[in-house]
Every structure is written in structure tokens, then in C-alpha cells.
PDB file of N, CA, C and O in Angstrom:
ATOM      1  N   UNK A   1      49.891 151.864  78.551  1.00  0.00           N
ATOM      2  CA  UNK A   1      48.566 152.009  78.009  1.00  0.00           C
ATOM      3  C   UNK A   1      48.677 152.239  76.497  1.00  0.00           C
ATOM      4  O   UNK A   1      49.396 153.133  76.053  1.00  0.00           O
ATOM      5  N   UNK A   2      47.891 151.347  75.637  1.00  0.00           N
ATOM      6  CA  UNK A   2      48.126 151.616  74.335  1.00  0.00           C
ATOM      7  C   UNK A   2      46.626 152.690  73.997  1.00  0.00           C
ATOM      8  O   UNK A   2      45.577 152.706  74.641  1.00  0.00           O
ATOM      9  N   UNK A   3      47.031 153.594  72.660  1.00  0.00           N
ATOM     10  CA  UNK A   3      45.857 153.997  72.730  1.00  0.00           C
ATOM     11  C   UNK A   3      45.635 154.020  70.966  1.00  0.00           C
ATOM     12  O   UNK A   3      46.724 153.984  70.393  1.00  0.00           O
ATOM     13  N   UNK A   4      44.784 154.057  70.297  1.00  0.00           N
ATOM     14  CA  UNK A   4      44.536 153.867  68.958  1.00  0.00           C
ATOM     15  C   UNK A   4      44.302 154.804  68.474  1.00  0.00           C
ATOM     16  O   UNK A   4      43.189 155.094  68.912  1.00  0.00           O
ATOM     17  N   UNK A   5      44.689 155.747  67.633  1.00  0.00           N
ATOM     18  CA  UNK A   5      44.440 156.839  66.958  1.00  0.00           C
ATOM     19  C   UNK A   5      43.072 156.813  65.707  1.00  0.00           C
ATOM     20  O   UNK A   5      43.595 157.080  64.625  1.00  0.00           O
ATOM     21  N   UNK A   6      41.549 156.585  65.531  1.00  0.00           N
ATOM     22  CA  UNK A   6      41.082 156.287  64.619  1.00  0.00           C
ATOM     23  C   UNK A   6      40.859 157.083  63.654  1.00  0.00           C
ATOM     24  O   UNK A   6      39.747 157.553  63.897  1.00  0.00           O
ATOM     25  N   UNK A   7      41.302 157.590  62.552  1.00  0.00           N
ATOM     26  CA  UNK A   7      40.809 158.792  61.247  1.00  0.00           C
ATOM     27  C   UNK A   7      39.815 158.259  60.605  1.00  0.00           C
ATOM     28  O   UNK A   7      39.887 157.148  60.081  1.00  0.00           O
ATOM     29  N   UNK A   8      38.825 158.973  60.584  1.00  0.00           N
ATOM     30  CA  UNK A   8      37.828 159.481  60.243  1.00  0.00           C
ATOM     31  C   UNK A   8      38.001 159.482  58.696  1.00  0.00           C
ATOM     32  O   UNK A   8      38.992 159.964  58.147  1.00  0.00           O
ATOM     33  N   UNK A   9      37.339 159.115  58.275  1.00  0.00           N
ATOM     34  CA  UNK A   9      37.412 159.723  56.778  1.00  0.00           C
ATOM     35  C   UNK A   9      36.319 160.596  56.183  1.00  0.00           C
ATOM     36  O   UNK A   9      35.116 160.336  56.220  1.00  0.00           O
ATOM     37  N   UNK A  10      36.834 161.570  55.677  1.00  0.00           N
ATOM     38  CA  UNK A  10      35.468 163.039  55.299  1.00  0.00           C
ATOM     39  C   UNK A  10      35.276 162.740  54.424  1.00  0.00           C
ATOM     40  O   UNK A  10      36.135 161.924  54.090  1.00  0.00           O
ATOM     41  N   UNK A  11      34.309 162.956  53.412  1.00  0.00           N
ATOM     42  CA  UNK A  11      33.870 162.131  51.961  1.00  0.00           C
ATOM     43  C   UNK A  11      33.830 163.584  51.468  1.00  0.00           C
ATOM     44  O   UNK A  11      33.520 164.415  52.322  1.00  0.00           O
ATOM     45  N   UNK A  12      33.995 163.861  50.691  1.00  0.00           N
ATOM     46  CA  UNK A  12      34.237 165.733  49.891  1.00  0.00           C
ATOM     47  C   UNK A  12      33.479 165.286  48.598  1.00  0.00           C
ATOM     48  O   UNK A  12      33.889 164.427  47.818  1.00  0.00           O
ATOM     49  N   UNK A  13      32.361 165.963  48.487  1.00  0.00           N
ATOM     50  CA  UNK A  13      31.310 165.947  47.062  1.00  0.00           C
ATOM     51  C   UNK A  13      32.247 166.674  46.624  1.00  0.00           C
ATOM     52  O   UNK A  13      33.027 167.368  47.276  1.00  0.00           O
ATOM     53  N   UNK A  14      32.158 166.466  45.079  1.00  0.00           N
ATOM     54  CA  UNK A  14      33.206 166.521  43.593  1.00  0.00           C
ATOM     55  C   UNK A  14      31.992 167.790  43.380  1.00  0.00           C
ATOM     56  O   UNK A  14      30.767 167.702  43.289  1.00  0.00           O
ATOM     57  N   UNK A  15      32.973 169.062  43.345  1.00  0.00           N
ATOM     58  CA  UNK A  15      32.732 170.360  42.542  1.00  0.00           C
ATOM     59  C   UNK A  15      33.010 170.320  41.012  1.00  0.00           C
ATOM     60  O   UNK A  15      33.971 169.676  40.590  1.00  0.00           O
ATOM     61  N   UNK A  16      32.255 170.940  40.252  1.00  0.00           N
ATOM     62  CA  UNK A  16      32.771 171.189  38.750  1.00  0.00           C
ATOM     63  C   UNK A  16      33.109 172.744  38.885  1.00  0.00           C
ATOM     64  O   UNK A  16      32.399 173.550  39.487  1.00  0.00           O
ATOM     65  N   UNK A  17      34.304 173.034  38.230  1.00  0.00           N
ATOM     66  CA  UNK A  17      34.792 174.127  37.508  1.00  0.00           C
ATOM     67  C   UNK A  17      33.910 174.810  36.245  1.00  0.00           C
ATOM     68  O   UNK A  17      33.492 175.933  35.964  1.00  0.00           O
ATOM     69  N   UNK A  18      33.877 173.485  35.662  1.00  0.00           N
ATOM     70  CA  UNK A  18      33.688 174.502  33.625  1.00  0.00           C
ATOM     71  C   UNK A  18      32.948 173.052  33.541  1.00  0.00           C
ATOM     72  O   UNK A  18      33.196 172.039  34.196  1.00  0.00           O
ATOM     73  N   UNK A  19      31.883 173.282  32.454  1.00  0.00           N
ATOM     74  CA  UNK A  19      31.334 172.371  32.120  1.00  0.00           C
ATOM     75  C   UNK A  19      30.889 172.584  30.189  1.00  0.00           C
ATOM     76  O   UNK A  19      30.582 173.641  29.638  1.00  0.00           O
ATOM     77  N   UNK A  20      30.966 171.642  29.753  1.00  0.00           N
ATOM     78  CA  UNK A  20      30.894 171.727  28.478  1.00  0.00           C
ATOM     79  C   UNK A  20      30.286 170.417  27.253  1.00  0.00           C
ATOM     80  O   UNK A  20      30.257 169.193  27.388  1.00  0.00           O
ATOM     81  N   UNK A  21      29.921 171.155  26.266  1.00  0.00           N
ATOM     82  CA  UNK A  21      29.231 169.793  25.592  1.00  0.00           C
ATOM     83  C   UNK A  21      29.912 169.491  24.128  1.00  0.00           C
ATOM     84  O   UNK A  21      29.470 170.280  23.294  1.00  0.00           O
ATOM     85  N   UNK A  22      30.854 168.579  23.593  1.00  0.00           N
ATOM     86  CA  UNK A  22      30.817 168.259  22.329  1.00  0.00           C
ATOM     87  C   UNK A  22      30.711 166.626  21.989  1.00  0.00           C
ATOM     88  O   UNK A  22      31.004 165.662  22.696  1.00  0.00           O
ATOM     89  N   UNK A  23      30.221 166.686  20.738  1.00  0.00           N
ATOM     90  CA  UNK A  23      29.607 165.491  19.855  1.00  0.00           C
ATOM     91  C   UNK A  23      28.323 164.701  20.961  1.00  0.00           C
ATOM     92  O   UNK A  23      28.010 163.513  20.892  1.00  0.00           O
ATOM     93  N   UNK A  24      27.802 165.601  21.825  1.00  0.00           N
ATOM     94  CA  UNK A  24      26.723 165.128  22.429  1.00  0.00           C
ATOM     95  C   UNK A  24      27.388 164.536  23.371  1.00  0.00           C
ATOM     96  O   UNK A  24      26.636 163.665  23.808  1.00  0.00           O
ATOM     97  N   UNK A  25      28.567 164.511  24.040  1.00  0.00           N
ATOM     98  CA  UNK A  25      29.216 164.225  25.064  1.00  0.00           C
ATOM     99  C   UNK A  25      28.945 165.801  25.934  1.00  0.00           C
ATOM    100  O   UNK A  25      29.038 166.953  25.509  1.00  0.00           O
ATOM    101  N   UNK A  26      28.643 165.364  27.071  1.00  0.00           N
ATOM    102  CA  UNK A  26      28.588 166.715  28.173  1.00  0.00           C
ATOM    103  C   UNK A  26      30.003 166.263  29.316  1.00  0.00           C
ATOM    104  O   UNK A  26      30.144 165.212  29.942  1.00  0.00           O
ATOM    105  N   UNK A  27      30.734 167.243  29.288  1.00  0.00           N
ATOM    106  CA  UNK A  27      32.086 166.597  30.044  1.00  0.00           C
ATOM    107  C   UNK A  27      32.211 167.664  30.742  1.00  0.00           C
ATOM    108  O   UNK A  27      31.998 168.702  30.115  1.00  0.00           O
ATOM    109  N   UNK A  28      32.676 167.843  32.592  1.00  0.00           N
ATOM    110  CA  UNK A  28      32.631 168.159  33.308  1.00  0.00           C
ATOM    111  C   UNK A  28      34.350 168.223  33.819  1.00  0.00           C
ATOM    112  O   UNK A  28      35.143 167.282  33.846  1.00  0.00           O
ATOM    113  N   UNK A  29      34.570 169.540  34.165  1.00  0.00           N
ATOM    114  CA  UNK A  29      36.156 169.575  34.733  1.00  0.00           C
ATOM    115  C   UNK A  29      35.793 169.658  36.572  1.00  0.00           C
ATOM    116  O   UNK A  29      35.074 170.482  37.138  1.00  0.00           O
ATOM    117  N   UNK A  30      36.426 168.717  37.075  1.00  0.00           N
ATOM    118  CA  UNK A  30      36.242 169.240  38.846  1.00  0.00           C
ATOM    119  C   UNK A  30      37.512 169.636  39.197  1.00  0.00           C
ATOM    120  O   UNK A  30      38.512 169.456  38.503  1.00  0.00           O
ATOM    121  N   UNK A  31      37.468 170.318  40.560  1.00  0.00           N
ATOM    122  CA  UNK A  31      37.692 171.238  41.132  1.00  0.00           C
ATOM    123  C   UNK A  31      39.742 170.534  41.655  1.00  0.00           C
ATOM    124  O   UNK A  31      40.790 171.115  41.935  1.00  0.00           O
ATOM    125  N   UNK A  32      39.370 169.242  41.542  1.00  0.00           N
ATOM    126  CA  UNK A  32      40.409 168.360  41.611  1.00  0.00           C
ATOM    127  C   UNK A  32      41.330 167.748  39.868  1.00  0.00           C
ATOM    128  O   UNK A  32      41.920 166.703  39.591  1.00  0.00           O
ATOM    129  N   UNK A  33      41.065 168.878  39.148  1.00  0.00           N
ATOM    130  CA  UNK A  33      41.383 168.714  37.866  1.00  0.00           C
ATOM    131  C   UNK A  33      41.118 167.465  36.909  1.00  0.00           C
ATOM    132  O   UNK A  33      41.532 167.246  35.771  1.00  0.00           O
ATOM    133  N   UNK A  34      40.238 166.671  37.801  1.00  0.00           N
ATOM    134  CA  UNK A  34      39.473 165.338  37.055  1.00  0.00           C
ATOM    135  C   UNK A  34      38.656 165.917  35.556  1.00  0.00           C
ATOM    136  O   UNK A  34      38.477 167.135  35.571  1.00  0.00           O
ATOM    137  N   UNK A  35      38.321 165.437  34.716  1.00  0.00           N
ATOM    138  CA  UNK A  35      37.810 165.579  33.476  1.00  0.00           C
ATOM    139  C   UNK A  35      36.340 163.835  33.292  1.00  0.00           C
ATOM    140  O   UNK A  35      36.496 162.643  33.026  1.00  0.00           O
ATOM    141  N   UNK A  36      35.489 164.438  33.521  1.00  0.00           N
ATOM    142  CA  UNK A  36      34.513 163.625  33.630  1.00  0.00           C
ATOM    143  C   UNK A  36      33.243 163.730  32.516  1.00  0.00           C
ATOM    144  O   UNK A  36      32.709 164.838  32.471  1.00  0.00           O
ATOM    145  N   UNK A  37      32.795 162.859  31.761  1.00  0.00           N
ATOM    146  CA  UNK A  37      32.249 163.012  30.351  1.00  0.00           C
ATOM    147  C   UNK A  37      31.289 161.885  30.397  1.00  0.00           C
ATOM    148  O   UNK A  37      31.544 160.860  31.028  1.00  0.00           O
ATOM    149  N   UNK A  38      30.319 162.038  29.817  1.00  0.00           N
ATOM    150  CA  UNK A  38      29.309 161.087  29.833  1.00  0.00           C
ATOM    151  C   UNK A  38      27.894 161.664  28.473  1.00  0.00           C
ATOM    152  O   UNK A  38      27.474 162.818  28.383  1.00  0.00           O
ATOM    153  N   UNK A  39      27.429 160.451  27.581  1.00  0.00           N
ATOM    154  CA  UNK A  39      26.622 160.708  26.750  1.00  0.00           C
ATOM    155  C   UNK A  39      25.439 161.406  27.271  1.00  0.00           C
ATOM    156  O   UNK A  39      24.795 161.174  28.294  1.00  0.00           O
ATOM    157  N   UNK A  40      25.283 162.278  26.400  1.00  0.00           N
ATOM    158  CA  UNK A  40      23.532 163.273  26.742  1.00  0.00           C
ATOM    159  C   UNK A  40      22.568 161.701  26.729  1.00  0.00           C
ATOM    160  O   UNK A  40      21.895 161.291  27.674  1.00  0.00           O
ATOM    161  N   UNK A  41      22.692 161.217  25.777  1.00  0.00           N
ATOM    162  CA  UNK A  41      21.547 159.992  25.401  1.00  0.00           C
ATOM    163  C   UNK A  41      21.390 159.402  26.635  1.00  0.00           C
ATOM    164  O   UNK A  41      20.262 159.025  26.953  1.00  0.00           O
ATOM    165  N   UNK A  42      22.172 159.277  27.272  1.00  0.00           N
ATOM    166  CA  UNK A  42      21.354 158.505  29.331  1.00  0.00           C
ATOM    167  C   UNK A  42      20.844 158.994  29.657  1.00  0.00           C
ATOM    168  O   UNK A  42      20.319 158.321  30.544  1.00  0.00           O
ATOM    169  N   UNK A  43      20.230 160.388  29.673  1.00  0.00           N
ATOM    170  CA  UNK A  43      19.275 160.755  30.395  1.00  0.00           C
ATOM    171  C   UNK A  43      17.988 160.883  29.450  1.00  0.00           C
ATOM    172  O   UNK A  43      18.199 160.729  28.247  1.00  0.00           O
ATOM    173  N   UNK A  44      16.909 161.103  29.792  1.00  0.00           N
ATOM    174  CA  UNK A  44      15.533 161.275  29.151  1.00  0.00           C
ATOM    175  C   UNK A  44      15.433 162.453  28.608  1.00  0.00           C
ATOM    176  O   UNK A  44      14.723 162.524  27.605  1.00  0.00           O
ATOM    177  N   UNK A  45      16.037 163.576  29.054  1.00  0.00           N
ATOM    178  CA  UNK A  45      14.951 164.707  28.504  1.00  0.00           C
ATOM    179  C   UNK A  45      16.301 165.291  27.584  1.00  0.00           C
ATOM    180  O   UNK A  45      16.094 166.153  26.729  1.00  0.00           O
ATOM    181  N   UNK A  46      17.736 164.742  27.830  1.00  0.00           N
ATOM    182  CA  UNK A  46      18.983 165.578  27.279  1.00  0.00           C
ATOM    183  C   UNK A  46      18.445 164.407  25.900  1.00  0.00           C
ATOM    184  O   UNK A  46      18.278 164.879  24.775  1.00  0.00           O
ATOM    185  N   UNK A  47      18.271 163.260  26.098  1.00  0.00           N
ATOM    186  CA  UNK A  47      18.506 162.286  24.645  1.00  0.00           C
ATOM    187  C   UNK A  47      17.689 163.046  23.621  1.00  0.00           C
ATOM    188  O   UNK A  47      18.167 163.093  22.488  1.00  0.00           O
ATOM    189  N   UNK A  48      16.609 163.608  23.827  1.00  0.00           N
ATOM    190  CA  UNK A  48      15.805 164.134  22.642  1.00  0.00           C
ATOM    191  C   UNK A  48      16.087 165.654  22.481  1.00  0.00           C
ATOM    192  O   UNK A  48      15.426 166.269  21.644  1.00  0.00           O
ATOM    193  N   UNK A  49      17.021 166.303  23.223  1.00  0.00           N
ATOM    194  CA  UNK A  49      17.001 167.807  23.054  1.00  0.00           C
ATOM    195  C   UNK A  49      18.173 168.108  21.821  1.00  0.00           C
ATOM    196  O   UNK A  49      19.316 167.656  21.881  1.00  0.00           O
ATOM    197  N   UNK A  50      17.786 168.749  20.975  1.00  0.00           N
ATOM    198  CA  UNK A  50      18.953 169.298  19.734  1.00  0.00           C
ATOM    199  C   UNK A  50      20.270 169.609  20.347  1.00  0.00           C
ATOM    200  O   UNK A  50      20.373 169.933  21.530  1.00  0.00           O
ATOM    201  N   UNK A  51      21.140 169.520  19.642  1.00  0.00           N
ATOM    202  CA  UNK A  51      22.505 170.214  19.944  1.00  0.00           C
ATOM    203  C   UNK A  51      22.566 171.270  20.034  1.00  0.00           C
ATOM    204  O   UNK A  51      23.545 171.496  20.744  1.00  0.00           O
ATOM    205  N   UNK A  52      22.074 172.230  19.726  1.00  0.00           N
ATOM    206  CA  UNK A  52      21.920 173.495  20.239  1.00  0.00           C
ATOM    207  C   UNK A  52      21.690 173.730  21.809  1.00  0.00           C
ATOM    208  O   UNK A  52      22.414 174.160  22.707  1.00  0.00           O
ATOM    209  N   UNK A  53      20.200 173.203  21.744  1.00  0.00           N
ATOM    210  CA  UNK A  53      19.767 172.735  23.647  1.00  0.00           C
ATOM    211  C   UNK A  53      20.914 172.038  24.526  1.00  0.00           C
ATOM    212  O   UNK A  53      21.057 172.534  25.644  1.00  0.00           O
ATOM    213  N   UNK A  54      21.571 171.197  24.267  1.00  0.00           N
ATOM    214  CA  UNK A  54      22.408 170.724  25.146  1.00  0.00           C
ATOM    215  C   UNK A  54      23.441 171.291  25.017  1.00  0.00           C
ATOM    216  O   UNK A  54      23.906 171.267  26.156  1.00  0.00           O
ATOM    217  N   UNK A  55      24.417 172.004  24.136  1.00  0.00           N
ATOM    218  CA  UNK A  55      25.020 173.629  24.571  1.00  0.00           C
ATOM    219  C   UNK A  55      25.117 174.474  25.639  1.00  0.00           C
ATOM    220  O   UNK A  55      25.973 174.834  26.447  1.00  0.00           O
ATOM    221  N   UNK A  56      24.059 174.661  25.408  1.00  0.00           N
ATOM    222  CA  UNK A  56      23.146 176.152  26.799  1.00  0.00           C
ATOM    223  C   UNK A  56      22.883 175.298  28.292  1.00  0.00           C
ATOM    224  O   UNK A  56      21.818 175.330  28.908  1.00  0.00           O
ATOM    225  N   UNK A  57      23.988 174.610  28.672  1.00  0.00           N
ATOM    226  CA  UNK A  57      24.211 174.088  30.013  1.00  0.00           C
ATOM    227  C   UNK A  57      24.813 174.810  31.067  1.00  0.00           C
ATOM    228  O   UNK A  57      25.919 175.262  30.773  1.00  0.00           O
ATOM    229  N   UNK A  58      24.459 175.022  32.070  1.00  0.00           N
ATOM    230  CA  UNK A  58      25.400 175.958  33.016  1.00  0.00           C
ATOM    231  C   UNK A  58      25.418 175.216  34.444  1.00  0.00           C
ATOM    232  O   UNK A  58      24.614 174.535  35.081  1.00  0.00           O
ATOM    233  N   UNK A  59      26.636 175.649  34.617  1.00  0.00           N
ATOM    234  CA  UNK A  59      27.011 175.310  36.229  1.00  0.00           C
ATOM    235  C   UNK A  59      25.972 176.233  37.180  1.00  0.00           C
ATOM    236  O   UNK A  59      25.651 177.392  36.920  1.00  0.00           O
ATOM    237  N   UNK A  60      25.578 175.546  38.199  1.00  0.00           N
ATOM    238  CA  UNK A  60      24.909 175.980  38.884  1.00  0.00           C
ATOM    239  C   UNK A  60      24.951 175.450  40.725  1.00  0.00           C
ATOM    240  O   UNK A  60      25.198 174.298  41.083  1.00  0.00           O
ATOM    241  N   UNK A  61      24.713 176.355  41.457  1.00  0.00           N
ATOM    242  CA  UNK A  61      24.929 176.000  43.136  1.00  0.00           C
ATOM    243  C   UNK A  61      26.402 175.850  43.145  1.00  0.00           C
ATOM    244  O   UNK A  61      27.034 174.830  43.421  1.00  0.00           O
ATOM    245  N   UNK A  62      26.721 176.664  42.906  1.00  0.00           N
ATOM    246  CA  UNK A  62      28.408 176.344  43.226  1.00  0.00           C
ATOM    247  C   UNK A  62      28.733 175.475  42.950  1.00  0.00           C
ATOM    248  O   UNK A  62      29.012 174.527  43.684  1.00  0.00           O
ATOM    249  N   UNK A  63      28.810 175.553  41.512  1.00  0.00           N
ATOM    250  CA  UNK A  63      29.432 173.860  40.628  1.00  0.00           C
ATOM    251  C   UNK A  63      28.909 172.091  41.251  1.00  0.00           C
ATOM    252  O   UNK A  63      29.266 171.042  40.715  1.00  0.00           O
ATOM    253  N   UNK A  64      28.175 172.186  42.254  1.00  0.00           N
ATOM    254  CA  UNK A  64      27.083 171.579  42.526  1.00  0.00           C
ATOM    255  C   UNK A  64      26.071 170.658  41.265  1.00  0.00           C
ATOM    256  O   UNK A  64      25.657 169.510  41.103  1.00  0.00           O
ATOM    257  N   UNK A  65      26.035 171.504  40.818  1.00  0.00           N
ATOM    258  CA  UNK A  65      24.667 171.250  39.545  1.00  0.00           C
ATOM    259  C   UNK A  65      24.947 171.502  38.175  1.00  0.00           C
ATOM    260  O   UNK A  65      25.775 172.371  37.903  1.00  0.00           O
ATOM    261  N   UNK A  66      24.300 170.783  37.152  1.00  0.00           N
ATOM    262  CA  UNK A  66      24.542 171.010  35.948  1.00  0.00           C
ATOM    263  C   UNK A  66      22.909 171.767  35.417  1.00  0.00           C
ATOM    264  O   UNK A  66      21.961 171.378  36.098  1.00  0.00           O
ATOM    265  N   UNK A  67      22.686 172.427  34.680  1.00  0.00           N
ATOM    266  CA  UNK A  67      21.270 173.044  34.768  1.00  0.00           C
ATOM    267  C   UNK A  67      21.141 173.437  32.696  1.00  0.00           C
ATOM    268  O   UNK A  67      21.829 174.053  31.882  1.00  0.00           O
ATOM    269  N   UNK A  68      19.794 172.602  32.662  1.00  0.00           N
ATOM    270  CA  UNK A  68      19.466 173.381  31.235  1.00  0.00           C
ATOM    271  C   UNK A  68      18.252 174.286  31.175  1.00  0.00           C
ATOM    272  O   UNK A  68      17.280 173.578  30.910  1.00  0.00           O
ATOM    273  N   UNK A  69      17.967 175.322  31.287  1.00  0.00           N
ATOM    274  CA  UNK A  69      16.959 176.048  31.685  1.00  0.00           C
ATOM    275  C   UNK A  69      16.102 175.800  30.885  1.00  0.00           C
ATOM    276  O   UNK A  69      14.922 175.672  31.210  1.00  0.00           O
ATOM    277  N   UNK A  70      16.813 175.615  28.928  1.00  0.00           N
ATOM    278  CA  UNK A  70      15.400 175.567  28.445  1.00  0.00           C
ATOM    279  C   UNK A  70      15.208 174.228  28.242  1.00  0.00           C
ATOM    280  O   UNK A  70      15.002 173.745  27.129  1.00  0.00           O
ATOM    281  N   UNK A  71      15.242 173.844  28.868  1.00  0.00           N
ATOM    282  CA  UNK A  71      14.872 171.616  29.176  1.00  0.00           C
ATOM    283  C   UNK A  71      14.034 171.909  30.145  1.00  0.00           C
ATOM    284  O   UNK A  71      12.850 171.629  29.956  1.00  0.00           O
ATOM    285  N   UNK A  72      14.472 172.602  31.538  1.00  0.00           N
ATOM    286  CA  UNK A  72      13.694 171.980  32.515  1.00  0.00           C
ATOM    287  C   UNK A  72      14.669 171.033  33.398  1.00  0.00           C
ATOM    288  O   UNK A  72      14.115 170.472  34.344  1.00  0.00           O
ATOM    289  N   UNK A  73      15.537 170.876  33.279  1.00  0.00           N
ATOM    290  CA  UNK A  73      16.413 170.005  33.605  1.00  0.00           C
ATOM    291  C   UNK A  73      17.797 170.187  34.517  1.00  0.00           C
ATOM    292  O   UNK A  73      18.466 171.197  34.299  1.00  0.00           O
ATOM    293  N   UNK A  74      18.206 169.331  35.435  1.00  0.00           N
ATOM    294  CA  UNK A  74      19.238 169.737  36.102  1.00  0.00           C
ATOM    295  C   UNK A  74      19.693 168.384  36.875  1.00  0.00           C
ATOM    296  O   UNK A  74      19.029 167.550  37.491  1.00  0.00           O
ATOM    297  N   UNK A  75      21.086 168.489  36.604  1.00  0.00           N
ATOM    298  CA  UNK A  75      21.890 167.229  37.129  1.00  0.00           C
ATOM    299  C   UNK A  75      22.871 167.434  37.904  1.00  0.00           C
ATOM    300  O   UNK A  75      23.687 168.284  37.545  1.00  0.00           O
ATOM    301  N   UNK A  76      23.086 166.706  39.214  1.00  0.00           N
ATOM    302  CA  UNK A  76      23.785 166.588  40.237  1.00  0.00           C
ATOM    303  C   UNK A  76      25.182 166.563  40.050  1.00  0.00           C
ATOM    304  O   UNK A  76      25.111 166.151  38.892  1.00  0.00           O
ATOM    305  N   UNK A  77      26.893 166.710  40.325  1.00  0.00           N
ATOM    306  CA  UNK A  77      27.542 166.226  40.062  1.00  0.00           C
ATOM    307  C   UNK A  77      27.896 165.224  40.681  1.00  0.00           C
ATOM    308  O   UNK A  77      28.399 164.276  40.078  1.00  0.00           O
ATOM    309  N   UNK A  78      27.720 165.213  41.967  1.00  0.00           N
ATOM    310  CA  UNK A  78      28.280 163.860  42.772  1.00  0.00           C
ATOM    311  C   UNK A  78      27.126 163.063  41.767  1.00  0.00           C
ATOM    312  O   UNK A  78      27.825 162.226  41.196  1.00  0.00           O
ATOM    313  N   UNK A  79      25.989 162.926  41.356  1.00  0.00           N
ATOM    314  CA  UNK A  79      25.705 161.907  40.590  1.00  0.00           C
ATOM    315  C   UNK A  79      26.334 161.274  39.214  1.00  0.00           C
ATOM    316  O   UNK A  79      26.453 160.098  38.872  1.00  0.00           O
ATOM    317  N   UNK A  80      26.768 162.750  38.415  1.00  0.00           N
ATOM    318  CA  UNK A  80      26.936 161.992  37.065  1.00  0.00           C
ATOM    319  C   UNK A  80      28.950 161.301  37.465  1.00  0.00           C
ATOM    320  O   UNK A  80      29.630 160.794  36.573  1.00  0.00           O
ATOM    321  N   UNK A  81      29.401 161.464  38.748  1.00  0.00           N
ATOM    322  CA  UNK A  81      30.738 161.290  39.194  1.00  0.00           C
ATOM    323  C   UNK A  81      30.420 159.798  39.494  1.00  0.00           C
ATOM    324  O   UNK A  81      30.977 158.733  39.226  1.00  0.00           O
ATOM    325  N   UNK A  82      29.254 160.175  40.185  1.00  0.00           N
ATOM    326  CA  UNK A  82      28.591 158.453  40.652  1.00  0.00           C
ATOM    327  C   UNK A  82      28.904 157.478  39.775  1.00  0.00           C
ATOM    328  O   UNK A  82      29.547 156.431  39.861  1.00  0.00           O
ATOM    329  N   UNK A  83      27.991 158.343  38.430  1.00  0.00           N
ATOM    330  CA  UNK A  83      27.631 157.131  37.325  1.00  0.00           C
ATOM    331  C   UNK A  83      26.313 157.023  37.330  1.00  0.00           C
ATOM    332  O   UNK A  83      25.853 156.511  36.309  1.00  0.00           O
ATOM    333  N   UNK A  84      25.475 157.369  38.230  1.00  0.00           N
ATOM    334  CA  UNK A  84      23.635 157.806  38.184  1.00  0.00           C
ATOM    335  C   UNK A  84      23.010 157.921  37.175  1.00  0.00           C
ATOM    336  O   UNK A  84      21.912 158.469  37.079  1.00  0.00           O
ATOM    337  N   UNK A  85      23.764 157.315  36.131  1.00  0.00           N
ATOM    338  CA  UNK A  85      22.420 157.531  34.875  1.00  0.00           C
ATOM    339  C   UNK A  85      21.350 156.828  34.490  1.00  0.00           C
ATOM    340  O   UNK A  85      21.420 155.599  34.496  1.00  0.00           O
ATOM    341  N   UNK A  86      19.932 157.625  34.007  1.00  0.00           N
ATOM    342  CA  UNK A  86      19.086 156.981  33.813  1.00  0.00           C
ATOM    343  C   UNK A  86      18.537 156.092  32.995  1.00  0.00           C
ATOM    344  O   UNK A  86      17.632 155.343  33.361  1.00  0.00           O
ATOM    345  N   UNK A  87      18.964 156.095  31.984  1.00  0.00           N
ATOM    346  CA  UNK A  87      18.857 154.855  30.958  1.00  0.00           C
ATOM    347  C   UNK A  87      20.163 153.952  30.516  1.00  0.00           C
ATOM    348  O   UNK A  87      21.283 154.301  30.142  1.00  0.00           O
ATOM    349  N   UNK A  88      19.570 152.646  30.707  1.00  0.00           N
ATOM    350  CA  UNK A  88      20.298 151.445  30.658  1.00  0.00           C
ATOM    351  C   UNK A  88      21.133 151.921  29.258  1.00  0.00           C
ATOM    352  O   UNK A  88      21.966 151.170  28.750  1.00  0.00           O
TER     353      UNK A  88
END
């Protein structure tokens, strides 16, 4: 009798560690020591906020989320890992 062993594969959403912003680059460390970076200008509400505002970013939900309180604003990481950004 033959029998087939099938594995499963678990898909593991990408945690961030530390998250940080320079030259208007917001770059993200995960939990798997990846280093992930992407322009403020793709999104709508980060493209017009001062450098100061996009600074004051914090990890949030258990490295889950990227969050600017005084924006209003908050970004996924499995999205910006995706590539989910909003402007072309």
C-alpha cells in the first residue's frame, strides 16, 4: 500500500520589529531579520505630511501595524510586504 504524505503549507504574516523613517523612506525590520522600505509618497495622506509627521510612526498590534496618530493613518505590514501601495 503506498501512502502519500501531503504538507500543508502555513503562510506566517511578516511581523515588524522596529520601524523607522529616513529621507521620506519609511523602512520596516521583520521579525525574520528582512529590512523592508518603501516611499511615504505612495500613499495619500503620508505624501503630503511634513517630515516631522512621518517620524512619529509607531508599531502597533504586535508589529502588525504601522500607525501615525497625528495623520489618522495606519498601515498593514503583510501589505506594505505585499507591495499594496496606493498610488501608481
Amino acid at each position: 500500500m503506498n501512502s502519500t504524505i501531503v504538507e500543508k503549507e502555513t503562510k506566517v504574516e511578516p511581523i515588524a520589529t522596529k520601524v523607522w523613517v529616513e529621507n521620506r523612506t519609511v523602512f520596516i525590520e521583520l521579525t525574520d531579520r528582512r529590512t523592508v522600505g518603501f516611499p511615504a509618497d505612495r500613499f495619500k495622506i503620508l505624501k503630503n505630511a511634513t517630515n516631522d509627521e512621518l517620524k512619529k510612526v509607531e508599531l502597533r498590534l504586535d508589529g502588525y501595524a504601522l500607525r501615525w496618530e497625528d495623520l489618522d493613518e495606519d498601515l498593514t505590514v503583510s501589505g506594505i510586504v505585499s507591495g499594496n501601495f496606493q498610488l501608481a
